[in-house]
C-alpha positions, -999 to 999 in steps of 0.1 A, spaced: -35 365 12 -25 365 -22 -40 388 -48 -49 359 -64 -69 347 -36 -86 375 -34 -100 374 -72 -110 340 -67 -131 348 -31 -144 377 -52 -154 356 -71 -176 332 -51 -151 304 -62 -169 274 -53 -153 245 -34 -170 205 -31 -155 186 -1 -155 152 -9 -158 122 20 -156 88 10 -168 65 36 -170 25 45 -186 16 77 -163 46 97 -177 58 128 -160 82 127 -175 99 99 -197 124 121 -162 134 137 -148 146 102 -180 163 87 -185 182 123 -148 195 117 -160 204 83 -185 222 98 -160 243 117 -141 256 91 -132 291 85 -141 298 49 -125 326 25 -157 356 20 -174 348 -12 -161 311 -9 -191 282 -13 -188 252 -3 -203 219 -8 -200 185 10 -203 154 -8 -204 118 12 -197 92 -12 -205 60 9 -188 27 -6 -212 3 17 -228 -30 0 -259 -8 18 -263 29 24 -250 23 63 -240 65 63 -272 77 48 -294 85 84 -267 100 99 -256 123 66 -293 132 65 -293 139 107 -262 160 98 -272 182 67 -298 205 94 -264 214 116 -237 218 92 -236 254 76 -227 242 41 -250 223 16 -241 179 18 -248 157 -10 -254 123 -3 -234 95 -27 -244 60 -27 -218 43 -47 -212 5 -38 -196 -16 -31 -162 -15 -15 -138 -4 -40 -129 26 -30 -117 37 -66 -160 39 -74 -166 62 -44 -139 83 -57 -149 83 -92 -186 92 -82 -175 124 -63 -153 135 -94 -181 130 -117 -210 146 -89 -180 176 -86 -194 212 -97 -172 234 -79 -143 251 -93 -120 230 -67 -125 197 -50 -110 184 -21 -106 150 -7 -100 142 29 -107 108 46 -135 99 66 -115 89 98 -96 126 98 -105 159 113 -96 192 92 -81 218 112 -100 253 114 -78 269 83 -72 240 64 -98 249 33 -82 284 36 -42 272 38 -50 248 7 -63 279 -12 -31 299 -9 -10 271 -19 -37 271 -51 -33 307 -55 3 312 -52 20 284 -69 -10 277 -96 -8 240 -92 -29 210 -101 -29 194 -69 -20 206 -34 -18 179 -7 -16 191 29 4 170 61 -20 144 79 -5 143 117 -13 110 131 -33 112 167 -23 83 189 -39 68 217 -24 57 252 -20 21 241 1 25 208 35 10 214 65 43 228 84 31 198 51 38 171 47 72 188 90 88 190 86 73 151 53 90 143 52 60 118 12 69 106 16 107 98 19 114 57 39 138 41 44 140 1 76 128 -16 99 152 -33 121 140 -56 147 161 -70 126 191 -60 96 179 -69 62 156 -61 57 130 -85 28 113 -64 9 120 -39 -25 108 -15 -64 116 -13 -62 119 26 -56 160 24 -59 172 -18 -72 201 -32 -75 201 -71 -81 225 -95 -110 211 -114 -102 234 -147 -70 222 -151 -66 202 -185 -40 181 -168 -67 170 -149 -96 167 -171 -112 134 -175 -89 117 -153 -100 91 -129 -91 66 -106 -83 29 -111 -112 3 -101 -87 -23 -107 -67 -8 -76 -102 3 -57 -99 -31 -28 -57 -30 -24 -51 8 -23 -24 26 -46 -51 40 -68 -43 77 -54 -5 72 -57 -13 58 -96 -39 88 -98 -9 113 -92 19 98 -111 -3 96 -139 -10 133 -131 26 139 -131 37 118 -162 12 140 -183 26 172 -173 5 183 -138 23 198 -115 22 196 -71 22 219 -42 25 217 -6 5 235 17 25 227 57 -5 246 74 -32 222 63 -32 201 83 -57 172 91 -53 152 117 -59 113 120 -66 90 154 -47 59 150 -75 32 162 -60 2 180 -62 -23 155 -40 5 132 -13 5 161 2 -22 152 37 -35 135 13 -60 117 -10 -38 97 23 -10 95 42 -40 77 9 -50 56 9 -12 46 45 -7 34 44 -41 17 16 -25 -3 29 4 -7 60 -8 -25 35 -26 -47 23 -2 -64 56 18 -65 69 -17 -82 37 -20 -105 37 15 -116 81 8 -125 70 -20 -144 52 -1 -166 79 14 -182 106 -13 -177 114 -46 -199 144 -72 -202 174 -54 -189 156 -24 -172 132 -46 -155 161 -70 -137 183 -37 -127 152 -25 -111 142 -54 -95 183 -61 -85 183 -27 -70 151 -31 -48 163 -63 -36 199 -47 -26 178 -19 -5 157 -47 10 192 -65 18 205 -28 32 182 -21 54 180 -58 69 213 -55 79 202 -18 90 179 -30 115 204 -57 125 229 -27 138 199 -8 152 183 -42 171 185 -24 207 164 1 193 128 -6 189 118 27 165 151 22 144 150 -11 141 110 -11 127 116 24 108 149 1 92 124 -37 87 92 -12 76 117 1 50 129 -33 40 94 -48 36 86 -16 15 117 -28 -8 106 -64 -9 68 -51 -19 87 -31 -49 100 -62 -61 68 -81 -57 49 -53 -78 78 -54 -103 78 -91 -105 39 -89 -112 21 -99 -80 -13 -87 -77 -18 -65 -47 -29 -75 -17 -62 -66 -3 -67 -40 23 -106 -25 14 -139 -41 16 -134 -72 41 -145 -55 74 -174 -70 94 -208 -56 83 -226 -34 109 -192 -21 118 -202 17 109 -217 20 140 -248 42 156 -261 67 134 -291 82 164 
């Protein structure tokens, strides 16, 4: 470890972990794997469940929790489903030096917290985002799996992340890049608010690190392994990307941009038509093109399509 890393364990640097949760069942899988993380000497730590139900579905099984984890858990109840309020609430209940966000469907690996603070220490950056592997079942389509179409990975462009995701983040809570910043409510039903959260981090200066060893990982339920809700997702996805071009863009800028993400959508159509034989090249090729045609869409000024808040209630599961 870094000298760096050492000051800051010497220093009893405290670390919040923030969950936010809807109705997951899984939930007691991720703070468990919380609960089996190797932590830095001096290092506290802090969970905070920020649950985004109508109801406080996760509160009994937070509560059952708090006597068997061996850090302290706060209990959020911030509703209802927009996801942007549950992530504004743990910002605000934040009183560590560093906050963390992973989602309530994922599992931290044992050195994750500690990989994250190297990353912190070496490079001195705002944000570091860590890999999420997808975990498929035996039902997910051969194609889905050889593609490993659900993992995430940041985006470098030209050497650098511009964006990034709340699935595996640390951030540096004393950074003035940082300060006051918050997620978008309007965003907080169709997703993107992370990947706004970021380039607006970005645009003002913050900067982005890596970390490769932490890693989270993510079960891919069934109703996730599908070319359906992958196609609903990229279509999204360019959405925002479009939305957040637009901002910037008028007249002459807006049509080149929204004449150069209909020629990729038009590329990688005829992409997947050379690749038809294939099943993984021929999705990775139509996932890319709906991505393209969601740029335009978000350009063009469609509002975003909803992806939060509509699941059944009672969905959250047992909580004895």
């Amino acid at each position: 470890m870094t000298a760096d890393l050492q000051d800051m364990r010497g220093a009893g640097v405290r670390i919040d972990i923030s969950v936010c949760t809807y109705r997951r069942p899984g939930l007691e899988d991720t703070l468990r794997s919380i609960g089996a993380l190797n932590v830095p000497d001096g290092a506290v730590v802090r969970i905070v469940v920020a649950d985004n139900d109508a109801v406080p579905s996760a509160r009994d099984l937070v509560y059952r929790l708090a006597s068997l984890l061996p850090f302290n858990i706060s209990y959020l109840h911030c509703p209802a489903s927009n996801i942007s309020l549950a992530r504004n609430a743990c910002l605000d209940a934040a009183t560590g030096d560093l906050l963390a966000f992973v989602d309530d469907d994922e599992m931290v690996s044992p050195d994750w917290l500690i990989e994250l603070l190297r990353s912190a220490a070496e490079t001195g950056a705002d944000a570091v985002l860590g890999p999420v592997r997808a975990v498929y079942g035996d039902d997910a389509p051969r194609w889905m799996k050889r593609g490993d179409f659900h993992s995430t990975l940041p985006v470098w462009v030209r050497g650098e992340i511009r964006t990034g995701y709340t699935c595996n983040v640390l951030l540096h809570r004393s950074s003035p890049k940082l300060a006051g910043r918050r997620f978008n409510l309007a965003l907080g039903r169709s997703g993107g608010e992370d990947t706004e959260y970021f380039a607006r981090l970005h645009e003002a200066g913050g900067t982005v690190a890596f970390a490769p060893e932490a890693i989270v990982y993510e079960p891919v339920p069934v109703d996730r392994a599908r070319f359906a809700w992958l196609a609903k997702r990229r279509f999204r996805m360019g959405q925002t990307h479009g939305r957040l071009l637009a901002r910037n863009r008028s007249g002459a800028a807006m049509a080149r941009e929204i004449g150069f993400a209909g020629a990729k959508t038009a590329y990688c159509l005829a992409a997947m038509a050379l690749t038809v034989l294939s099943a993984e090249k021929r999705n990775r090729s139509l996932l890319r093109g709906i991505m393209h045609a969601g740029v335009v869409s978000g350009l063009l000024g469609v509002r975003e399509i909803i992806q939060y808040g509509d699941q059944p209630v009672g969905a959250h599961g047992n909580v004895d």
